[in-house]
C-alpha positions in Angstrom: 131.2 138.4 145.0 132.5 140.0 141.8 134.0 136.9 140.5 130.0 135.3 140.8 128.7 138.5 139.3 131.2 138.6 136.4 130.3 134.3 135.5 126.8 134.9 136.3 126.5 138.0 133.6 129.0 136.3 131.1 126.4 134.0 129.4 123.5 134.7 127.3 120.5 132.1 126.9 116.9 132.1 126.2 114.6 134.6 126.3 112.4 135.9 123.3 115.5 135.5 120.3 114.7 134.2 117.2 116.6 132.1 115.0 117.3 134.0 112.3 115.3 132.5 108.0 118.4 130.5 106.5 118.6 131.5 102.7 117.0 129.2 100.5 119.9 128.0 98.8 121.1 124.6 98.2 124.8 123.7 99.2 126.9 121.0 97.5 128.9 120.4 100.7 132.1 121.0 99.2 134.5 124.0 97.5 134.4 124.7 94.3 137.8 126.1 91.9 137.5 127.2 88.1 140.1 125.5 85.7 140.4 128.3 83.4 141.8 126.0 80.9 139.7 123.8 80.9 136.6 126.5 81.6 135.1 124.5 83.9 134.7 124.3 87.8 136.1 121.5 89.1 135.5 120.2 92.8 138.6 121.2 95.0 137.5 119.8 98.5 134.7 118.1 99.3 133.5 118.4 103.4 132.3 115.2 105.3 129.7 116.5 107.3 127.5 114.2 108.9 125.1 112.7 107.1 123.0 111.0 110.1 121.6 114.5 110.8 119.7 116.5 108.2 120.7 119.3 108.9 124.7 118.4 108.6 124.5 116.3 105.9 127.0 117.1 102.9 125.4 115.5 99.6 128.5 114.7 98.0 129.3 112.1 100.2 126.0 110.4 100.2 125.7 106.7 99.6 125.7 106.4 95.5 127.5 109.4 94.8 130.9 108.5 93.6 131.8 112.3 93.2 136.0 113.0 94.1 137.8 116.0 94.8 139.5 116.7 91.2 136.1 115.9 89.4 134.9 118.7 87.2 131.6 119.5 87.4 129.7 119.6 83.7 125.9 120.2 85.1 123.9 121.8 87.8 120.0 121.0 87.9 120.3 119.6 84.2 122.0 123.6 82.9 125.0 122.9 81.4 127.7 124.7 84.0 130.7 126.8 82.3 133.4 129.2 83.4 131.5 132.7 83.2 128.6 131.2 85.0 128.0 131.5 88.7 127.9 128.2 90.0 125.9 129.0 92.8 122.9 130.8 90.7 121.5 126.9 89.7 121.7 125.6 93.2 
């Protein structure tokens, strides 16, 4: 009887919880890394996600985008992107 109370008290579902607001933030799908020598961020690792679902989808590996882990990134949004910007203030 305690194992079955234990189990039965274990899990947590339903009920009035809300999903908490995302941020409103775009995400590239992938890690950026600044090349201080070159003063630019570069991409160091782009994640697959999965692009069949919207909400999964990474946008650098999206059918036209020939983007590569190695490529610098010059632009955000049409603002030129340099190495004392935050990168993530134009997404």
């Amino acid at each position: 009887m305690v194992a079955e109370l234990s189990i039965g008290h274990a899990y947590i579902e339903g009920g009035d919880w809300e999903m908490p607001k995302r941020p409103q933030v775009a995400l590239m799908g992938a890690q950026l890394a600044l090349d201080a020598t070159a003063g630019r961020y570069k991409i160091s690792k782009i994640y697959r996600g999965q692009n069949e679902e919207e909400l999964y989808r990474s946008p650098l590996t999206e059918v036209g985008v020939n983007a590569k882990e190695g490529d610098y990134i010059l632009a955000i949004d049409g603002k030129e992107l340099k190495a004392s910007d935050n990168p993530y203030q134009f997404l």
